[in-house]
N, C-alpha and C positions, 0 to 999 in steps of 0.2 A: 664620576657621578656628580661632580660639582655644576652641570647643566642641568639635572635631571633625569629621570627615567627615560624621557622620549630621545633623547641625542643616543643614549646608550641602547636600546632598541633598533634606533634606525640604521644605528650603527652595524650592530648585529646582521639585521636583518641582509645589508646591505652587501654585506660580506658572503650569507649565505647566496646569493644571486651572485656574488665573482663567482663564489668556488663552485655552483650550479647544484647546490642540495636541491633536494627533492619539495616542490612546493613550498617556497619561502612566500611569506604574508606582503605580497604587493598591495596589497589593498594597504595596510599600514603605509608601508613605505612611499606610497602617492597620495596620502591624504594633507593637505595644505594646512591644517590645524596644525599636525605634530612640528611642521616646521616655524613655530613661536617661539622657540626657545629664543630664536635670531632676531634681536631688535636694532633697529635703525633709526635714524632721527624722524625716517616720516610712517612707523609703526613697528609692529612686529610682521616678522617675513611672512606669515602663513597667510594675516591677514591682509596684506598687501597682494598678494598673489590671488586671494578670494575676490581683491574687489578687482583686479584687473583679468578677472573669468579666466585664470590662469591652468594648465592641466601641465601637471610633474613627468617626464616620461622617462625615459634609461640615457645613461646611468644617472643613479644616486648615487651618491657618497657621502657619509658622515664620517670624519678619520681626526683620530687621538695619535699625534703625533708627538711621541716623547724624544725630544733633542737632547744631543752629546751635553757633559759637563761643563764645556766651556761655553756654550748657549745659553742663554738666561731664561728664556721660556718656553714650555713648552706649548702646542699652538693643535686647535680645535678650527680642523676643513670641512666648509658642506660643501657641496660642487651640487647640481642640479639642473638635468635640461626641461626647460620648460618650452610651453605654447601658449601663449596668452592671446587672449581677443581685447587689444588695444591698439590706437593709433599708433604707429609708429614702423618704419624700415621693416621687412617681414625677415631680413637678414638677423634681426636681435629678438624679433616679437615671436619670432614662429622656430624652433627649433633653439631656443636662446638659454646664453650658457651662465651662470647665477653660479658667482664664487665669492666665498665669504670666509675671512679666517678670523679667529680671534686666537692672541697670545696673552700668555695670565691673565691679568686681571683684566685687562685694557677690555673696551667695546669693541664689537662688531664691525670688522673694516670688511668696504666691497672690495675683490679682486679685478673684477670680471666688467666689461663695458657695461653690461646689462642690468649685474649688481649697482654699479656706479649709479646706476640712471635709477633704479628703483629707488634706493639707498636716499639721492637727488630730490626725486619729483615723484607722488605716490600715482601710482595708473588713474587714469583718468584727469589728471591735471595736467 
């Protein structure tokens, strides 16, 4: 809970959709606001994906990954395929894959080319 209610939700939620419960809240789960928890040097992700007319599609993943003893930290995954309406290659723009880990304390590192480039240069620059 040290992100917040919404990582812990989307978390949930997220899960429900692997394991195929019955009507899980997609509507939560693709809304580009809950994903602000995740900031970057050039904003928070939700809002960066708002201004680059971005839409969140399957899968999500929010994952609380607790490592062995002799690992120093434990480490917080989103994963996210989005579609954005920006310039750029339709190989990263359109079907493009947004990986972001943070371990303890540290900030928000990109995984992901896409992350990279967001993380980089905010859409529309």
């Amino acid at each position: 809970m040290e992100l917040g209610w919404q990582p812990f939700a989307l978390s949930l939620i997220a899960s429900e959709v692997s394991e195929e419960e019955r009507r899980p809240n997609l509507q939560f789960l693709h809304e580009l606001s809950n994903f602000n928890f995740v900031s970057t040097p050039q904003g928070k992700l939700g809002d960066l994906l708002k201004q680059g007319r971005c839409k969140i599609g399957n899968p999500v993943g929010v994952d609380y990954v607790i490592k062995p003893a002799e690992v120093k930290d434990d480490v917080w995954r989103v994963q996210l395929s989005v579609d954005c309406n920006i310039v750029g290659p339709s190989y990263f723009t359109h079907d493009g894959a947004l990986l972001f880990e943070k371990h303890g304390g540290q900030d928000w590192q990109p995984q992901s080319f896409f992350a990279k480039r967001i993380a980089t240069y905010a859409p529309g620059s």
